[in-house]
N, C-alpha and C positions, 0 to 999 in steps of 0.2 A: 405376317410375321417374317419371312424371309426378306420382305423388302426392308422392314428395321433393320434388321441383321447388316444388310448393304450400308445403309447410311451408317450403323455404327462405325463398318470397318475403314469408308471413305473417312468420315470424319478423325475417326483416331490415327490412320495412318495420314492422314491429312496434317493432322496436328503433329505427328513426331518429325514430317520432312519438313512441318515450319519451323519447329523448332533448331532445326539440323540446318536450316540455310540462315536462318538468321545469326546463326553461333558463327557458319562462314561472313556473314556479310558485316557482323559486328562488332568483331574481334579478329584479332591477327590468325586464326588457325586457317591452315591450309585445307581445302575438301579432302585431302587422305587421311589427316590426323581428326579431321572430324568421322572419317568413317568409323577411324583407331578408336575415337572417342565411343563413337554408338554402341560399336558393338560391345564394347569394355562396359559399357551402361549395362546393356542387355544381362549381358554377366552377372553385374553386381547387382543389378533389381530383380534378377533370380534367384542370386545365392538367398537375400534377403525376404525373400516370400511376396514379393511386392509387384512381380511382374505377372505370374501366373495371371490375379486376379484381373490384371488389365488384358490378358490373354482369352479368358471366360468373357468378358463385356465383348471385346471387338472384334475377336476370330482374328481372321487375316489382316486384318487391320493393324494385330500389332505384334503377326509374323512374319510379314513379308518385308515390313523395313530392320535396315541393321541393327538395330536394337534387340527384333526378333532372332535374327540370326546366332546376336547373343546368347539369347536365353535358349536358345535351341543347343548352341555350345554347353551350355550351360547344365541340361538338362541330361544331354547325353555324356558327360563327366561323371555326374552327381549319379545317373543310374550304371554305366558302367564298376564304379567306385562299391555300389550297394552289393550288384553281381561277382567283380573280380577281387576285390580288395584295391588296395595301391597303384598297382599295374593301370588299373579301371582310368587313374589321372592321365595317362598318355595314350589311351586306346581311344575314350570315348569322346572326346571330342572330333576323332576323324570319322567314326562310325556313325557319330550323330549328324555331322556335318556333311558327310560323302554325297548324299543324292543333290542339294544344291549346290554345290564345289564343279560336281563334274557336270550339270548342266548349265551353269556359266560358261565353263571350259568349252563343253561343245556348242551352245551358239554366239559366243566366239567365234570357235573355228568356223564356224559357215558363215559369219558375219564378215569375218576377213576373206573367204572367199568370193563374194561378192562387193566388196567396198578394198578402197584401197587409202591407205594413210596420205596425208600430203606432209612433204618434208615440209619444214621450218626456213 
């Protein structure tokens, strides 16, 4: 059973970053404004009840891409909002979002410690 579980999540997230490069390779958007795009997805097929379910099928599969990220925003709004009231719209998105924010941030920073840009 866990190895299902694997193929579901390769597959699904498999399918949202193909989805995601061919929107770059087909159309004029740039890879930033598609990330803008994802995640703004992820949002809106949360508000909409429609991401969860793809959430339950593929685990990690379709949290770890930005899409997921979305609905992770998404989730953490919607429950701050239940808890705080109004307030909850400007709280929870950072509270939902903080633990993979600052683990970007930090290996980052230790990626730039050992690698170095090259100018243009």
């Amino acid at each position: 059973m866990l190895f299902l579980s694997f193929i579901k999540a390769f597959l699904i997230g498999g399918i949202l970053c193909i989805l995601c490069q061919l929107i770059i390779d087909k159309t004029s958007i740039t890879p930033a404004r598609a990330l803008v795009l994802f995640v703004c997805l992820g949002v809106l097929l949360g508000a909409l009840g429609l991401y969860a379910p793809l959430v339950d099928f593929a685990g990690r599969g379709a949290t770890v891409p930005l899409s997921g990220f979305g609905f992770c925003i998404y989730k953490g709004v919607r429950e701050a909002i239940d808890e705080e009231g109004f307030s909850g719209i400007f709280t929870g998105a950072l509270s939902a979002a903080s633990g993979g924010t600052t683990a970007a941030m930090l290996f980052a920073f230790i990626a730039s410690i050992f690698f170095r840009g090259k100018p243009k």
